[in-house]
C-alpha positions as CSV (number, residue, x, y, z in Angstrom):
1,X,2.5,-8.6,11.1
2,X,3.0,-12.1,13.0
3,X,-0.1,-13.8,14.6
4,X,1.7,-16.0,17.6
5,X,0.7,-19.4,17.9
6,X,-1.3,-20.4,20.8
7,X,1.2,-23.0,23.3
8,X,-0.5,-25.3,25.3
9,X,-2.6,-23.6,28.0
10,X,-2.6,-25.1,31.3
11,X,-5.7,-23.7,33.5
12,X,-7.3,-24.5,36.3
13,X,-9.8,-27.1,36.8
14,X,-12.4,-25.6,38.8
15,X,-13.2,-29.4,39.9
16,X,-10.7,-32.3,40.4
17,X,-9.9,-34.4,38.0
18,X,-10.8,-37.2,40.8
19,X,-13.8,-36.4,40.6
20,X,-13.7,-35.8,37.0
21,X,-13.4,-39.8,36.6
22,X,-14.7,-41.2,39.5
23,X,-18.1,-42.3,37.0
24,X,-15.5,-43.5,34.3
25,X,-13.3,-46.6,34.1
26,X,-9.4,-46.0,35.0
27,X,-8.4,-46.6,31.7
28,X,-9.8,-44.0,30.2
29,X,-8.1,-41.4,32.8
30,X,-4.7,-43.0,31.4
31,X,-5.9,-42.7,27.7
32,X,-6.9,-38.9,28.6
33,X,-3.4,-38.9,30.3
34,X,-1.6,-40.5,27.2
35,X,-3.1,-37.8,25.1
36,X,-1.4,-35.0,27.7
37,X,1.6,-36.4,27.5
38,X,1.8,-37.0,23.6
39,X,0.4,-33.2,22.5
40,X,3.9,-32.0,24.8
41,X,5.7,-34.3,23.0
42,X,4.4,-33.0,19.4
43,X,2.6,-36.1,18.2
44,X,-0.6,-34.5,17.8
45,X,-2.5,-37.2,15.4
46,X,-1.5,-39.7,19.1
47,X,-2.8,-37.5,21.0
48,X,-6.1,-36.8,19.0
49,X,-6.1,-41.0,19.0
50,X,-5.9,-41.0,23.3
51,X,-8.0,-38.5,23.3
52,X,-11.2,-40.1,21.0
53,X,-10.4,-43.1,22.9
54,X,-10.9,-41.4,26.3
55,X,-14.2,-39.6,24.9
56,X,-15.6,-42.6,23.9
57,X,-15.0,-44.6,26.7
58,X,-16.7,-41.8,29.0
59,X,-14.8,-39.1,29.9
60,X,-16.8,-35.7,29.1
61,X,-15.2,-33.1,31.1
62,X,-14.8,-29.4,29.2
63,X,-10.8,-30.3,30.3
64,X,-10.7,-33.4,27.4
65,X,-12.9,-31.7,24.5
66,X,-10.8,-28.5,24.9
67,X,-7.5,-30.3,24.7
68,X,-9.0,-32.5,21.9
69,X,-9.8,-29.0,20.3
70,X,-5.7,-28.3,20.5
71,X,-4.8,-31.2,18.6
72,X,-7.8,-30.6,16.0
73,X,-5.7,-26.9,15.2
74,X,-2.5,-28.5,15.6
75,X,-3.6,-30.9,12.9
76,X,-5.3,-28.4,10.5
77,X,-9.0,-29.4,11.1
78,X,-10.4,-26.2,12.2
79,X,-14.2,-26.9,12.0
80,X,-13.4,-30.0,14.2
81,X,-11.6,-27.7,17.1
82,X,-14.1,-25.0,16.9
83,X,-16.6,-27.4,17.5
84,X,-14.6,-28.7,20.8
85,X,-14.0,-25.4,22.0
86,X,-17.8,-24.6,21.7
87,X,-18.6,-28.3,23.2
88,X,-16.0,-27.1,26.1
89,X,-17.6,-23.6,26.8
90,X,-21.2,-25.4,26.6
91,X,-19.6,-27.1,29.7
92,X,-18.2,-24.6,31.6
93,X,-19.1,-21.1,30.2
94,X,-16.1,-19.2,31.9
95,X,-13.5,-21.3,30.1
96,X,-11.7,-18.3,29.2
97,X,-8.5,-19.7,27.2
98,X,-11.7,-22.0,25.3
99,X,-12.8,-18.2,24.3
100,X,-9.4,-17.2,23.2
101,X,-8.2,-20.6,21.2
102,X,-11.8,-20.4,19.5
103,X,-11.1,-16.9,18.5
104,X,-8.3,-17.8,17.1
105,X,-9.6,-20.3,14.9
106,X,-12.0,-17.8,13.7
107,X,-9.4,-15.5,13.2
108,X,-7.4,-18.1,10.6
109,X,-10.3,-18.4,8.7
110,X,-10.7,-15.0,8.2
111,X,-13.7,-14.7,10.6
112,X,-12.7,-11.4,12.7
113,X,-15.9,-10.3,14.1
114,X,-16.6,-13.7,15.7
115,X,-12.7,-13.5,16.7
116,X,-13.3,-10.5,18.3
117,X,-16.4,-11.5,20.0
118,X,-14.5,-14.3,21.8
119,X,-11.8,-12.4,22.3
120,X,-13.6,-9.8,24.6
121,X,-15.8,-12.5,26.0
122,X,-12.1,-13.8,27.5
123,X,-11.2,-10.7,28.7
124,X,-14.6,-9.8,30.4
125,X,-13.7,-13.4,32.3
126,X,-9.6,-12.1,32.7
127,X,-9.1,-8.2,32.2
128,X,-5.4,-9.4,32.8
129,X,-5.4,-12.0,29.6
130,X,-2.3,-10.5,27.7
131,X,-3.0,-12.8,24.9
132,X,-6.4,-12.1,24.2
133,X,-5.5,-8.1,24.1
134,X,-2.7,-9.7,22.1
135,X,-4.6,-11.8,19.8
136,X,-7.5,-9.1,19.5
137,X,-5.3,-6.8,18.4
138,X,-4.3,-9.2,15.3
139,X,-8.6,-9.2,14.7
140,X,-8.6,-5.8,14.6
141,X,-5.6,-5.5,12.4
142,X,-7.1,-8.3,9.8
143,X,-10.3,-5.5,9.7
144,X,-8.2,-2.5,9.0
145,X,-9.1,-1.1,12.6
146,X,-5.3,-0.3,13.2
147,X,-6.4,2.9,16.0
148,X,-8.1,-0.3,17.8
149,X,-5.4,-3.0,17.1
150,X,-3.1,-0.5,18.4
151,X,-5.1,0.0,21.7
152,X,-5.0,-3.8,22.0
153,X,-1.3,-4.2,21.8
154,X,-0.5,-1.5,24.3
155,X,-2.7,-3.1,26.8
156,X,-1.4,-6.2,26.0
157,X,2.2,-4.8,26.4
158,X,1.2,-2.9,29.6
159,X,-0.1,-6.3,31.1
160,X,3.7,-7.9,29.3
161,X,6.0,-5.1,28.9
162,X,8.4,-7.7,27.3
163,X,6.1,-9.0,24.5
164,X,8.4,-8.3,21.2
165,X,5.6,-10.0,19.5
166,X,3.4,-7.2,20.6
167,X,5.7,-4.5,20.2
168,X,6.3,-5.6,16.6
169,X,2.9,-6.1,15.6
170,X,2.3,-2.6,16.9
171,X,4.7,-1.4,15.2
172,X,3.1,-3.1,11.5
173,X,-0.3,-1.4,12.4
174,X,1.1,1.9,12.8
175,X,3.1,1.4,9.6
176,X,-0.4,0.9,7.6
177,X,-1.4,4.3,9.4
178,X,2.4,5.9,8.1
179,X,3.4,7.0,11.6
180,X,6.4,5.4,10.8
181,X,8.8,7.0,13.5
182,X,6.4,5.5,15.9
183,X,6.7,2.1,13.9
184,X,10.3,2.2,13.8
185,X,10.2,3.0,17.9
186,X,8.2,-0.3,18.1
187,X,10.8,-2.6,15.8
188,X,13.9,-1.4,17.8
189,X,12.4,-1.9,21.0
190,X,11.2,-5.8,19.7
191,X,14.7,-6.3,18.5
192,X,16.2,-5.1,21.9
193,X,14.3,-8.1,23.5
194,X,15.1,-10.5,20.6
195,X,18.2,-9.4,18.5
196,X,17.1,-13.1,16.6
197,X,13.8,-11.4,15.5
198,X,14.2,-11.3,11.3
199,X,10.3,-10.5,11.2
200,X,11.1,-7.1,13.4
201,X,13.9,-6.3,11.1
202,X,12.5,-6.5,8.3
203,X,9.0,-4.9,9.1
204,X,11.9,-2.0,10.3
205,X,13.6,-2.3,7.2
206,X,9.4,-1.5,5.6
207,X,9.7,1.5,7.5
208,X,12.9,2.8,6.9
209,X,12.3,2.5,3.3
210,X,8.7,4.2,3.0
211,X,10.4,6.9,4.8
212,X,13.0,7.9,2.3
213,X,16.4,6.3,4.8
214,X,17.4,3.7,2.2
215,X,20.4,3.1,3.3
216,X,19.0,1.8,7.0
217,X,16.4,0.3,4.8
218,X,19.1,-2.0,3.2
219,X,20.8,-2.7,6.4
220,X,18.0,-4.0,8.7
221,X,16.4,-6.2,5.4
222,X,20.3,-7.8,5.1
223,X,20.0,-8.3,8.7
224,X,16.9,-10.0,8.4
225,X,18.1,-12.4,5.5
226,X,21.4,-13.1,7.6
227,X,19.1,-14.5,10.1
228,X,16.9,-15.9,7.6
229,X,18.4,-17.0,4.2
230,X,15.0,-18.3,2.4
231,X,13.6,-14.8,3.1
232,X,11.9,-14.2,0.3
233,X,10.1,-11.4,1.2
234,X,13.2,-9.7,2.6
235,X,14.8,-10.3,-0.6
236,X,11.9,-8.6,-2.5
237,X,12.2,-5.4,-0.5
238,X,15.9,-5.0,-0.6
239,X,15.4,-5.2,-4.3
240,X,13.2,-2.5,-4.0
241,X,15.4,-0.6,-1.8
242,X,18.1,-0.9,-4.7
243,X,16.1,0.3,-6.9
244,X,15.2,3.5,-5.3
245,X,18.7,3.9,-5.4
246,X,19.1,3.4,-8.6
247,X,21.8,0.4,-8.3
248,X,19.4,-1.9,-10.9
249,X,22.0,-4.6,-11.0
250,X,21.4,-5.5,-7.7
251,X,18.2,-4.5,-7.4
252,X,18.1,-8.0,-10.0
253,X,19.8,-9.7,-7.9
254,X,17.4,-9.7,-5.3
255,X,14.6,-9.9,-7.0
256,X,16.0,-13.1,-8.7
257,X,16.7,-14.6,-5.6
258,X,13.6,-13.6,-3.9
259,X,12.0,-15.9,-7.1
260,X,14.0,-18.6,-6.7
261,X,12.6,-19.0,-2.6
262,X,9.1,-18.0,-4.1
263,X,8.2,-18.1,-7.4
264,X,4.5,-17.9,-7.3
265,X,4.9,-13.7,-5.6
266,X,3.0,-11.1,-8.4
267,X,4.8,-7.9,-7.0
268,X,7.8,-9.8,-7.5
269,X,7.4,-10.0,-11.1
270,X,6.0,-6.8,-11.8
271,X,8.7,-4.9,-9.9
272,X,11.3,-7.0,-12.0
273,X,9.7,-6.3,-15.2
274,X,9.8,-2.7,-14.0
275,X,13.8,-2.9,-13.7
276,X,13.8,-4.5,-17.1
277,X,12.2,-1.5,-18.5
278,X,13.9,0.9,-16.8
279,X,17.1,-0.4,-17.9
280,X,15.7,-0.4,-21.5
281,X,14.7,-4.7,-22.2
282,X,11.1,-3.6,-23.3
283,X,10.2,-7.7,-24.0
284,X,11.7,-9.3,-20.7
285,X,9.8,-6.4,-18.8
286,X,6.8,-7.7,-20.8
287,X,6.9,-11.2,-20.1
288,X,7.9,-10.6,-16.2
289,X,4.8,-8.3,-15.7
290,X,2.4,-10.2,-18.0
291,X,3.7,-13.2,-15.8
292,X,2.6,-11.1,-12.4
293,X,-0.9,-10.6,-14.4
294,X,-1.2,-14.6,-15.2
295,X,-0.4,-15.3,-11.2
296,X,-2.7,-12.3,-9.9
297,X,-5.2,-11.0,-12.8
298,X,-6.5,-8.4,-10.3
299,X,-3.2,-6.5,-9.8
300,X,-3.8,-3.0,-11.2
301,X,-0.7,-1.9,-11.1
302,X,0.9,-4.5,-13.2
303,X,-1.7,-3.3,-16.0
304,X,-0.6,-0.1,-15.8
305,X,3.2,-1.2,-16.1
306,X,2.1,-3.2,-18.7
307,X,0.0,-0.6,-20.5
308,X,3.2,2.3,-20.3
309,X,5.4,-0.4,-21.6
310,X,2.8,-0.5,-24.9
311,X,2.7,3.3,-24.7
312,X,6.7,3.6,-24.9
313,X,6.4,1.5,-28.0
314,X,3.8,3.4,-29.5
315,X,1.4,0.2,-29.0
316,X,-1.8,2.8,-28.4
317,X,-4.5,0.4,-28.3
318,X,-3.2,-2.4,-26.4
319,X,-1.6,0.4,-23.9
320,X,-5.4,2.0,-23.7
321,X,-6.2,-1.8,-23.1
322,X,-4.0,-2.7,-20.0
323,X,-5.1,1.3,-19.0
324,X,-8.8,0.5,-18.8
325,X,-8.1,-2.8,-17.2
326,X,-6.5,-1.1,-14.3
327,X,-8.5,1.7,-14.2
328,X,-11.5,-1.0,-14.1
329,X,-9.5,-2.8,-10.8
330,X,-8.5,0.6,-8.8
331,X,-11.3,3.4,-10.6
332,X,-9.8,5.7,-7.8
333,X,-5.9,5.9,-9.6
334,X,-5.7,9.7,-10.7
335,X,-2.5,8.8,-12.7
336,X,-3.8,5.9,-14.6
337,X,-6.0,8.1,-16.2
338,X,-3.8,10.5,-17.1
339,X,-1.5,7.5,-18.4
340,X,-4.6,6.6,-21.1
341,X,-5.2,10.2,-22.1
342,X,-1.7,10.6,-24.0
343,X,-2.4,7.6,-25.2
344,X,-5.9,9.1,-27.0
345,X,-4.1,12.1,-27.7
346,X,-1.2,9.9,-29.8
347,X,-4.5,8.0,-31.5
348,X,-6.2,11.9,-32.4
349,X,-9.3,11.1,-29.9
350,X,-9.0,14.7,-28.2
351,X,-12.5,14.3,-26.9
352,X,-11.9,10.8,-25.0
353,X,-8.3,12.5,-23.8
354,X,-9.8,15.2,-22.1
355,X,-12.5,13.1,-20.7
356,X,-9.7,11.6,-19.1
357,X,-8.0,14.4,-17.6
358,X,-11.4,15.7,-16.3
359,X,-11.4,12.5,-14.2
360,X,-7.5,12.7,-13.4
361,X,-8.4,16.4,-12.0
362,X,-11.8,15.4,-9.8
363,X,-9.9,12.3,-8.6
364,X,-6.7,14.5,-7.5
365,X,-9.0,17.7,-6.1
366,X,-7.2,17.4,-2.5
367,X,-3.7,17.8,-4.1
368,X,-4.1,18.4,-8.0
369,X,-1.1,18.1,-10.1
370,X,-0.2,20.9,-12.1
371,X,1.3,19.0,-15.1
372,X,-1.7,17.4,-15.2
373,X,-4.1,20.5,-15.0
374,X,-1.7,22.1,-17.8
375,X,-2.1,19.8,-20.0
376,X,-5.9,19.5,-19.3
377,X,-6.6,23.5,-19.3
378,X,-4.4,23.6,-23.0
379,X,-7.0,21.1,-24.8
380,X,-10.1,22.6,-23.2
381,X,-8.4,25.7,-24.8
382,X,-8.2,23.7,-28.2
383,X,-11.9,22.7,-27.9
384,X,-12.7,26.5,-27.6
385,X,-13.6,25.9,-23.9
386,X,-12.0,29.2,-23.0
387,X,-13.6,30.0,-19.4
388,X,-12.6,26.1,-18.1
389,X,-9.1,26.7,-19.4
390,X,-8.7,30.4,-17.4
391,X,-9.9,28.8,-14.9
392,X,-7.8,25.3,-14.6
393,X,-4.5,27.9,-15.7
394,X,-5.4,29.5,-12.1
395,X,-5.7,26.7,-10.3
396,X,-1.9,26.1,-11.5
397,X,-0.9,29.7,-10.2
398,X,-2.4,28.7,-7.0
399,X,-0.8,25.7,-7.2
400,X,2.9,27.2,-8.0
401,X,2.8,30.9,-6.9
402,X,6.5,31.4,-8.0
403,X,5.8,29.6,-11.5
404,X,6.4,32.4,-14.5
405,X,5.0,30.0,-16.9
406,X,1.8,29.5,-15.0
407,X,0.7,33.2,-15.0
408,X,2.0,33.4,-18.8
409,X,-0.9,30.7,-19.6
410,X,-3.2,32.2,-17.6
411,X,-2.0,35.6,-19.5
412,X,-3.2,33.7,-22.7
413,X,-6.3,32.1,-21.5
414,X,-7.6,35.4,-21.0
415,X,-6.5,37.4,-23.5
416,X,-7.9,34.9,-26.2
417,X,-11.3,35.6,-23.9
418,X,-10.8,39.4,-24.9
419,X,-9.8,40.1,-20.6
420,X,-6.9,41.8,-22.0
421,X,-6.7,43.7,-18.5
422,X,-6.6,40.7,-16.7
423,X,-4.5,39.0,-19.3
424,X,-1.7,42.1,-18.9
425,X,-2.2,41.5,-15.0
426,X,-0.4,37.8,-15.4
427,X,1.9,38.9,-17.9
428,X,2.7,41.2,-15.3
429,X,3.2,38.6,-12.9
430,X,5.2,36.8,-14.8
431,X,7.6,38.8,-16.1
432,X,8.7,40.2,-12.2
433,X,9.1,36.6,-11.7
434,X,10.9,36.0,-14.9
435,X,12.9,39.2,-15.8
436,X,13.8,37.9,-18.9
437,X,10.8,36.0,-20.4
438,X,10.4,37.1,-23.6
439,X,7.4,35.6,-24.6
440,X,5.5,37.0,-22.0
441,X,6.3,41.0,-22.9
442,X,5.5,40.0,-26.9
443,X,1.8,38.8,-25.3
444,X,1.8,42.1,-23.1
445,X,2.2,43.9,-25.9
446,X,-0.1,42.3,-28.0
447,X,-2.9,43.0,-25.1
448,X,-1.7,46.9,-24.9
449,X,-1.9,47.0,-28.6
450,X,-5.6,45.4,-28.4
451,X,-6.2,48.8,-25.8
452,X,-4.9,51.0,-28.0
453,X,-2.3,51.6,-25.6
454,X,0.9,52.3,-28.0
455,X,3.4,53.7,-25.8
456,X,3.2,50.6,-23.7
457,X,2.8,48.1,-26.8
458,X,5.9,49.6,-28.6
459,X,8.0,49.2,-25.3
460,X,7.3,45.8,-24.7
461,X,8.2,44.9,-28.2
462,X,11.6,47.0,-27.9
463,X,12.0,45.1,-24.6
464,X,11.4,41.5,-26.0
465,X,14.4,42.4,-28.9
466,X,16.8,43.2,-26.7
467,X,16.1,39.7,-24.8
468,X,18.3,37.3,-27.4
469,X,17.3,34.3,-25.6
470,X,14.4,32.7,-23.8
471,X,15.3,32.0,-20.6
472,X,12.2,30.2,-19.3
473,X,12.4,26.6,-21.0
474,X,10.1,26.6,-24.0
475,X,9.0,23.2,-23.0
476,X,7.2,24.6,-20.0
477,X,5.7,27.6,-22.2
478,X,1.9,26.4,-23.9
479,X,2.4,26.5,-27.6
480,X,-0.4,26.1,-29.7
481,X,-1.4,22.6,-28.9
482,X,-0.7,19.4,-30.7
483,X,-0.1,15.8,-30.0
484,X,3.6,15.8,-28.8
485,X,3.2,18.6,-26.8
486,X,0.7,17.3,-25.1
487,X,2.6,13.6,-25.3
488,X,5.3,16.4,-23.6
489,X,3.0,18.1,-20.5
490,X,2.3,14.2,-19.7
491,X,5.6,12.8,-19.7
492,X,6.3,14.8,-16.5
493,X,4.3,13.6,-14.6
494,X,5.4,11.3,-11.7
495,X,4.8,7.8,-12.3
């Protein structure tokens, strides 16, 4: 995202300045004058001087308090320009650019409806402003209305076809929405008007990466730190890139670098404590993600880092500690959850573990993960909860239709519920999925044998000898349920 700076805007007069100053002494025309020509030349705290000077002495046109509003902005004093720009429009109240440059001092501090307002009040005035489309857009973008900001940039780039701020700023809202071949559309065709734009590279090189093309990933965020050697955000995401590829060394690198240009970045620190871990330095990982915590005590994530990094070393209640915190900071985090129920499990609190799966489950309804609804449906099992269990073991069948294992639990759910028809049904199931299971004809014939069908019992029990190995790995299969097999159905699950 890049909110353009506002150059000096020239616009028409609607009276002469002759007869601007014809009640006011020549010298203050040439103050007002000196003030012009000093804001050109970059000496803004000058030009605020001439321009006081010329105020006091008696000029009041909208002209002087709106240029006096530029060098207030220039010069960081934002309440003093917004109160120029309104002292300008109270003047003429069809200044448009007064609407636009005020917007945009609403819009840096963090004001976007009253941006917005002005914004539109500027284009009612000009429906050909491209900046105000422009600088809208931005407004919308800072309220997370990217369908609108998007709108905005195409009119503005239908007003300016070759704005490659636009075009990239267009492209950064339709990343946040993950149309990200549209995005990366947007980048090239900013780059093609400025082959000098880092920011376009690197918000490509985003892209690129949250689409799974590393390698183009890496290539347009070295491009952008060719261009711009203090990158340090560039730097970060290549380290990320790297790390997705599993080249941790330089994944280091960069986020080492990336420090150096800007120590004070949390992600930074959490990612590197990630690589840390992952390459097997539990204590640095600790201190860089306890360092992202220190710099930004709200980052979730890092907690949860943290609180894995104190699971792996069988730290329980300090891990449930950094789990709660996150889980406090982003309630909505399915896998979190999941994350503190092993750790219950490991501490023997079964109840509080499958209070946490519950939640894991509710939170993850639109796309449920099996591991997680496995491991849930076994302890509801162990509490005697038999008709939840059937039923989460299901949802896993629906879930993976060609899964033996999931109709084999199912298979036991039931049959420990005395539905030994329905029980032989997903033994069934699973064995044409799984010719060799042997598991699942011992538990068929177990259920025949509770019929009183023998025939059938006794030839599922020859059939199960002749199978000399189990072919379905047994860490898939539900055993009767303990801690490390529950520590085992959580440990696949995707962090």
């Amino acid at each position: 995202m890049k909110f353009r700076a506002l150059p000096i805007v020239l616009f028409l007069i609607l009276v002469s300045e002759a007869f601007c100053f014809a009640q006011v002494p020549a010298a203050a025309e040439d103050f007002f004058e000196n003030g012009k020509v000093a804001y050109r030349a970059g000496d803004y705290a000058k030009a605020l001087d001439f321009f006081n000077k010329a105020i006091r002495m008696g000029v009041g046109s909208q002209d002087v308090y709106f240029r006096r509003g530029l060098a207030f902005e220039k010069l960081g004093d934002n309440q003093k320009a917004l109160d120029d720009y309104s002292k300008a429009l109270e003047l003429d109240p069809n200044l448009e650019t007064a609407y636009n440059n005020r917007g945009s001092v609403y819009y840096r501090l963090g004001n976007f409806d009253s941006a917005i307002k002005d914004y539109s009040r500027a284009l009612e005035l000009n429906p050909s402003y491209s900046l105000a489309y422009y600088n809208r857009g931005n407004a919308y973008y800072g309220k997370n209305s990217y369908d609108k900001a998007i709108e905005d940039f195409g009119k503005a780039l239908a007003i300016d076809p070759k704005d490659f701020d636009a075009y990239n700023n267009r492209g950064w809202a339709l990343t946040q929405k993950q149309d990200y071949d549209a995005a990366i559309k947007d980048f090239t065709k900013a780059l093609e008007l400025n082959g000098d734009y880092a920011l376009a590279y690197y918000n490509r090189g985003n892209a690129f990466l949250k689409k799974g093309h590393v390698d183009n990933a890496v290539k347009d965020l070295t491009k952008a730190i060719e261009l711009n050697p203090e990158y340090a955000l560039a730097y970060f995401q290549r380290g990320n890139a790297y790390f997705r590829r599993n080249d941790l060394d330089r994944a280091l690198e960069d986020y080492n670098q990336s420090a150096k240009i800007n120590p004070q970045y949390p992600d930074l620190y959490n990612n590197r404590g990630w690589v840390f871990f992952t390459k097997g330095n539990s204590a640095l990982a600790m201190r860089d993600i306890s360092k992202a915590i220190s710099l930004n005590p709200d980052l979730a994530k890092a907690y949860a880092n943290r609180g894995w990094i104190h699971k792996s070393n069988s730290e329980f209640p300090k891990a449930v500690a950094d789990f709660s915190k996150a889980i406090e900071l982003d309630p909505s985090n399915s896998t979190v959850y999941a994350y503190r129920a092993a750790c219950y499990m490991d501490m023997g609190s079964v109840d509080k573990a499958v209070k946490d799966l519950d939640k894991s489950v509710s939170l993850e309804e639109s796309q449920p993960n099996s591991a997680t609804l496995t491991t849930l449906a076994a302890l509801k099992e162990q509490l005697g909860d038999f008709k939840s269990s059937s039923e989460l073991f299901r949802k896993v069948t629906q879930l993976r239709p060609d899964d033996a294992v999931g109709y084999y639990n199912l298979g036991l759910s039931l049959g420990k519920q005395g539905k030994f028809f329905e029980a032989i049904d997903n033994f069934t199931k699973s064995i044409s999925l799984s010719p060799d299971f042997k598991d699942a004809y011992l538990k068929r014939a177990i259920a025949y044998e509770f019929l009183g069908d023998k025939q059938k019992s006794s030839n599922d029990f020859s059939k199960a000898l002749t199978i000399k190995t189990q072919r379905t790995p047994l860490s898939s299969v539900r055993e009767p349920v303990n801690a490390d097999k529950v520590k085992e159905y959580l440990s696949s699950i995707k962090r």
